[in-house]
C-alpha positions, -999 to 999 in steps of 0.1 A, spaced: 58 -416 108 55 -453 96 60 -457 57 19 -464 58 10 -435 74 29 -418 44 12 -438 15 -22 -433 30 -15 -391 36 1 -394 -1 -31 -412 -14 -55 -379 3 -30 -354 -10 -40 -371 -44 -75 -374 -40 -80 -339 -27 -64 -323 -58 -81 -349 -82 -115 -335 -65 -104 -300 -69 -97 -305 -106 -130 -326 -113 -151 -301 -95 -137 -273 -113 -138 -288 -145 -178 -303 -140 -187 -266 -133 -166 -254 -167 -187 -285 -187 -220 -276 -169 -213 -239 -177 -204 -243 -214 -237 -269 -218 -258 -244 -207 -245 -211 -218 -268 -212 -255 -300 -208 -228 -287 -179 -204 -287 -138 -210 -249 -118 -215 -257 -108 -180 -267 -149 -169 -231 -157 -180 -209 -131 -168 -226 -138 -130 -221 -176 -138 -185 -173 -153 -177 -148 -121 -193 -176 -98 -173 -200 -115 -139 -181 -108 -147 -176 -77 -146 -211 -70 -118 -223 -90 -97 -196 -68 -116 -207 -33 -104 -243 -37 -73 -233 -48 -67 -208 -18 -74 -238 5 -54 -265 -15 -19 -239 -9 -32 -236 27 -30 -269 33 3 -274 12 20 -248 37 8 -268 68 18 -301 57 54 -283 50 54 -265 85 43 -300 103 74 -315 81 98 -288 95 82 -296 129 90 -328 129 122 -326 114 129 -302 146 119 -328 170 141 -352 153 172 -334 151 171 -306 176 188 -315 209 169 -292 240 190 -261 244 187 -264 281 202 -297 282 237 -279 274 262 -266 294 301 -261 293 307 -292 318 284 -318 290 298 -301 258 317 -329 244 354 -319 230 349 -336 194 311 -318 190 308 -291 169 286 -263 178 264 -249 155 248 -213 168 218 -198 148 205 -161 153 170 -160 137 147 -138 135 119 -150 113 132 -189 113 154 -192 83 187 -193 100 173 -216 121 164 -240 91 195 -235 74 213 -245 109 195 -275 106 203 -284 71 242 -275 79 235 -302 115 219 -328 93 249 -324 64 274 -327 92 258 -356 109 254 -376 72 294 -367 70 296 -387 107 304 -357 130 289 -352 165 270 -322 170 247 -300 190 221 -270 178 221 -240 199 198 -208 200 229 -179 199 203 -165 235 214 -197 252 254 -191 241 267 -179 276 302 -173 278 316 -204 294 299 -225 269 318 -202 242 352 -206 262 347 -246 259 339 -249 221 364 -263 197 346 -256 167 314 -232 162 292 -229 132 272 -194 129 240 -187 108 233 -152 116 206 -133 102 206 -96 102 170 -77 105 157 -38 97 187 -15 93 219 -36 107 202 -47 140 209 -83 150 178 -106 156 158 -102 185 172 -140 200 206 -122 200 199 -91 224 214 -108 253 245 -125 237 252 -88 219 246 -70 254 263 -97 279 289 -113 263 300 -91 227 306 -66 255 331 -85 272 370 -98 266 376 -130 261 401 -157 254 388 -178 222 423 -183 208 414 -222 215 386 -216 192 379 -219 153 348 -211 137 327 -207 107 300 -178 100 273 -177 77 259 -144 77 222 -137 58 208 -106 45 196 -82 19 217 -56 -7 186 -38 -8 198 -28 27 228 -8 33 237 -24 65 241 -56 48 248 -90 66 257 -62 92 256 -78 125 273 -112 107 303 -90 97 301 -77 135 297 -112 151 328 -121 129 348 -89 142 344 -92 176 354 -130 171 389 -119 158 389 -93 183 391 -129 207 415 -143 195 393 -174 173 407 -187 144 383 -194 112 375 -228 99 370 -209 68 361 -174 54 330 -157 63 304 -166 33 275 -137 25 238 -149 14 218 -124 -2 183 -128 3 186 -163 1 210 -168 -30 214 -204 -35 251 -201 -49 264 -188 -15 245 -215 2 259 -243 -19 292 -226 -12 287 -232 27 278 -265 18 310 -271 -5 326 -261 29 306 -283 53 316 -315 32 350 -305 35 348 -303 70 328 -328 73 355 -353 45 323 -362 31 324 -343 -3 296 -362 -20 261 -355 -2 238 -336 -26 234 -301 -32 203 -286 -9 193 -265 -36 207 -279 -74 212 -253 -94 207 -245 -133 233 -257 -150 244 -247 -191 266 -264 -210 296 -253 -217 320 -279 -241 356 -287 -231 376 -277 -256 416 -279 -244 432 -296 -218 469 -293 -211 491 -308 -183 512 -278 -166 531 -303 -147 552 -327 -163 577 -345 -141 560 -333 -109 563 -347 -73 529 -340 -69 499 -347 -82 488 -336 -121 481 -304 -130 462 -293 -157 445 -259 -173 415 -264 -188 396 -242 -219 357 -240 -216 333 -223 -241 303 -214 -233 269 -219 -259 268 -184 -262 287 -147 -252 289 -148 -211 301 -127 -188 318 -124 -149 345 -109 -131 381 -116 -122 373 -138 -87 342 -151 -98 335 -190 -94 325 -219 -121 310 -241 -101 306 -279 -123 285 -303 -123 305 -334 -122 295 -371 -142 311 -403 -140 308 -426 -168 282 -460 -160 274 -441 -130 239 -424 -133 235 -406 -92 230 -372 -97 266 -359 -79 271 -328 -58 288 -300 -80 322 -290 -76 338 -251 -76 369 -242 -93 386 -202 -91 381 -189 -126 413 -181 -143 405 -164 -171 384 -128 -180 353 -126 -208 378 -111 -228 399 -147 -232 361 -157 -249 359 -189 -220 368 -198 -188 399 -215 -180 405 -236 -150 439 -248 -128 429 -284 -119 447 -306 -97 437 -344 -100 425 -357 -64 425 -386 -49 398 -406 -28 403 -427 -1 406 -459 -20 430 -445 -48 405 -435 -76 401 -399 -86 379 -373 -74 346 -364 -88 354 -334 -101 389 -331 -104 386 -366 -123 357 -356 -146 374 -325 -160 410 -342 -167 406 -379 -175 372 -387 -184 357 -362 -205 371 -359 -234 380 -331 -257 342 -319 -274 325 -332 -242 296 -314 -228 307 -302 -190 277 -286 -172 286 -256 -156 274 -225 -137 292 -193 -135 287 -175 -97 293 -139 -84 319 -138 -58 314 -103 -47 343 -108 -20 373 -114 -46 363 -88 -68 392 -62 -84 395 -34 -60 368 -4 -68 401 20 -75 431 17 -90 455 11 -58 486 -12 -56 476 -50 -56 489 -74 -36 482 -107 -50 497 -140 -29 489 -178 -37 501 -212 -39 496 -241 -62 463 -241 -80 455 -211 -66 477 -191 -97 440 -194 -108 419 -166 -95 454 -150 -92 458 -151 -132 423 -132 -136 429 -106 -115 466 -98 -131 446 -104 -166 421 -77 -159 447 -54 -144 466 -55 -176 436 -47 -195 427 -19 -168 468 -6 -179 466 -8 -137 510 -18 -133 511 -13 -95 512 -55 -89 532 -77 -68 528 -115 -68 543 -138 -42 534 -174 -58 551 -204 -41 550 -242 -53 576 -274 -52 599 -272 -80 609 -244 -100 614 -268 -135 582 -286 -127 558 -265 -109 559 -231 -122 522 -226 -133 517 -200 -159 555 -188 -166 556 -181 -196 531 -158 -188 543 -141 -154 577 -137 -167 557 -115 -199 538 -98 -172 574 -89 -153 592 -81 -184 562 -56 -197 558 -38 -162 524 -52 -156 543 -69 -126 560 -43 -105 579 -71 -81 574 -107 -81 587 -130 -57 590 -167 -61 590 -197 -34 592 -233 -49 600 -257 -11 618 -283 -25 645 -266 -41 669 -262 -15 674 -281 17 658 -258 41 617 -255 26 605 -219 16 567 -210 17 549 -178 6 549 -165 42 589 -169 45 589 -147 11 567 -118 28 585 -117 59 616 -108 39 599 -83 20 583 -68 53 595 -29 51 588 -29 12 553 -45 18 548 -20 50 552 12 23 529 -5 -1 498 -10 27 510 28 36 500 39 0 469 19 3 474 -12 -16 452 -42 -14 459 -76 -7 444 -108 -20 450 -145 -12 441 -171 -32 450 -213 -24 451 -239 -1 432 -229 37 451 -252 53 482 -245 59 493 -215 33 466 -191 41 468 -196 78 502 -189 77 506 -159 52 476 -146 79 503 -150 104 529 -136 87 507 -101 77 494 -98 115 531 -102 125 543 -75 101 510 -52 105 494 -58 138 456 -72 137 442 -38 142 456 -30 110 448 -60 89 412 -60 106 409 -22 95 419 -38 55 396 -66 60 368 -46 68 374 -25 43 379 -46 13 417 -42 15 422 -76 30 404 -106 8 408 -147 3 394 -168 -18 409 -196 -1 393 -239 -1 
């Protein structure tokens, strides 16, 4: 539509609601000039005639609102959609990503069209695909899938996906080539929640695929999951700075310490950060802050950042592990560089504290697993922080970093937590302090009979840190130690969780 066209349809929009509010307020002047003349009865039948009309024009003014925004979402289909049809397994280009949406009342179909439009801002190739046109070969060519699936009634998957469930969840096949993302929508007024998005995702590992990044839950529509999806399409994407689809509310918090946990490091800066918030607040060990990040002269509104909360309501504010980032051309990060160079001590940080139901403390006291690297001490600290407070002593940690004298976040701390029983068995693997490199995963293959009892007496285990790299390869440690059928058994049942970026 030419920029005209728009001015001219913004101009009506205009004049239609100016007419509605003259009209309506004529008839309220009229009414009150000649309510002194008219009988009780005269003015309730004009003051009902009068409401009647107020809520007519109204009625139709919303009407037309909704068709204007369902000829936008048209349009914006015709622009962006590529013609299912025109796809098949010989035309699927190797460096397109596929992005697969099971909808049945058209929400995961819009969402897969905000997550094709982010990507395509962030300069990636992709193509949009109803999951009822996903045949097998077509899944057996794909790099890299992206899955909004909604789940409908009691656990049943959307109507589109009856032939992909029947014909091809039936079957075995070979997606070890594969890694993919899911997005599963639904309701916890349900009990079958985001049921056939946690099947979808099953069935996936059952093949063999391999996960961009962790399954993320939407609850009727939260917008702090979906901002989470979106945190992980940027990253995908290496386009971290296109704007939130939904901004959120925001409070302000004020920074109040800042200290480097570092010093000496071969790696970038370190530093925990102390935020308090304007008033009491509460959350959970695994929760997220997600910040809204500002850049002094620089007045864009910029997308928000999340960080793994490592403190508990208990410490009175959360505390964050930050690691200064670099951009492309040298200068720091948005976020990273907001929180631990430019605001200053007493400055206002906006935050927003979200639920992250899937890194939760266990519901019972069994033995906790807890493994990590670098930054990710964070949601790791919380979680041995409330197990203290729970008197819950059944923990092991497994925390690996560079350097022992430079890099051994929270120490003082762990070695407290050892020496008072709160830590059952801790093991330690800092890569650069021997010739051959030690990572987290070298550290639970040696402990793989002890860690085999613990699993046997029900522990859980919980990952927090970098995706790339550490969590993929703890994942292949456990699988080699446990088999996938027992790892899928703890995943599906809470046992198993990552809070992994």
């Amino acid at each position: 539509m030419s920029s005209t066209k728009k001015l001219n349809l913004s101009k009506t929009r205009l004049l239609n609601l100016g007419l509605i509010v003259t009209l309506v307020l004529s008839a309220i002047c009229l009414f009150a000039s000649l309510e002194q003349y008219l009988s009780i009865q005269q003015v309730r039948v004009v003051t009902t005639v009068i409401l009647l009309l107020c809520y007519t024009l109204f009625y139709y003014w919303i009407q037309d609102r909704h068709a204007q925004a369902h000829r936008a979402h048209q349009a914006h289909r015709a622009n962006h959609q590529v013609p299912s049809a025109s796809l098949s397994a010989e035309s699927l280009n190797q460096n397109e990503i596929l992005i697969v949406y099971a909808s049945q009342t058209g929400y995961a179909e819009q969402l897969a069209l905000q997550t094709q439009t982010s990507l395509q801002q962030g300069g990636m190739q992709t193509h949009l695909l109803d999951i009822s046109q996903l045949d097998s070969a077509l899944l057996q060519k794909a790099q890299q899938i992206l899955f909004i699936a909604s789940t409908t009634g009691e656990g049943d998957a959307p109507d589109s996906a009856a032939k992909f469930t029947r014909d091809i969840m039936t079957q075995s096949l070979s997606l070890t080539h594969c890694r993919y993302a899911l997005l599963a929508l639904g309701d916890r007024h349900y009990q079958a929640f985001c049921a056939f998005g946690h099947q979808l995702d099953h069935w996936l590992h059952q093949q063999g695929a391999k996960t961009l990044f962790d399954l993320v839950e939407v609850d009727n529509g939260d917008d702090g999951a979906l901002r989470h999806w979106q945190h992980h399409l940027g990253v995908l994407s290496g386009h971290t700075d296109l704007a939130d689809w939904h901004p959120a509310e925001y409070e302000t918090w004020t920074l109040t310490e800042r200290r480097l946990l570092n010093a000496g490091s071969q790696g970038n800066a370190v530093y925990q950060l102390r935020l308090t918030p304007p008033t009491k607040r509460d959350w959970q060990a695994g929760d997220i802050a997600e910040i809204l990040p500002r850049r002094p002269g620089l007045e864009i509104v910029l997308p928000h950042r999340e960080y793994s909360i490592a403190s508990i309501p208990q410490d009175g504010a959360v505390e964050l592990i930050v690691r200064q980032m670099q951009q492309a051309d040298g200068s720091l990060g948005w976020g990273s560089g907001w929180l631990t160079h430019f605001a200053e001590l007493g400055t206002a940080i906006q935050l927003r504290l979200r639920n992250n139901r899937s890194f939760h403390p266990p519901d019972s006291d069994c033995p906790l697993i807890l493994i990590g690297n670098g930054t990710g001490i964070a949601g790791l600290r919380a979680h041995l922080k409330h197990r203290a407070q729970q008197g819950q002593r059944q923990n092991w940690l497994f925390f690996g970093e560079r350097n022992r004298e430079h890099d051994f976040f929270c120490q003082t701390e762990i070695e407290q937590w050892q020496t008072s029983g709160v830590l059952s068995k801790l093991d330690l693997a800092f890569s650069r302090d021997q010739s051959q490199r030690i990572y987290v995963q070298d550290k639970l293959r040696e402990q793989a009979a002890t860690l085999s009892e613990w699993i046997s007496n029900g522990a859980a285990i919980y990952v927090c840190g970098s995706l790339e790299g550490m969590a993929g390869g703890v994942d292949a440690a456990l699988r080699e130690m446990l088999g996938d059928e027992v790892l899928e058994t703890m995943r599906e049942n809470g046992l198993y969780r990552r809070d992994v970026y």
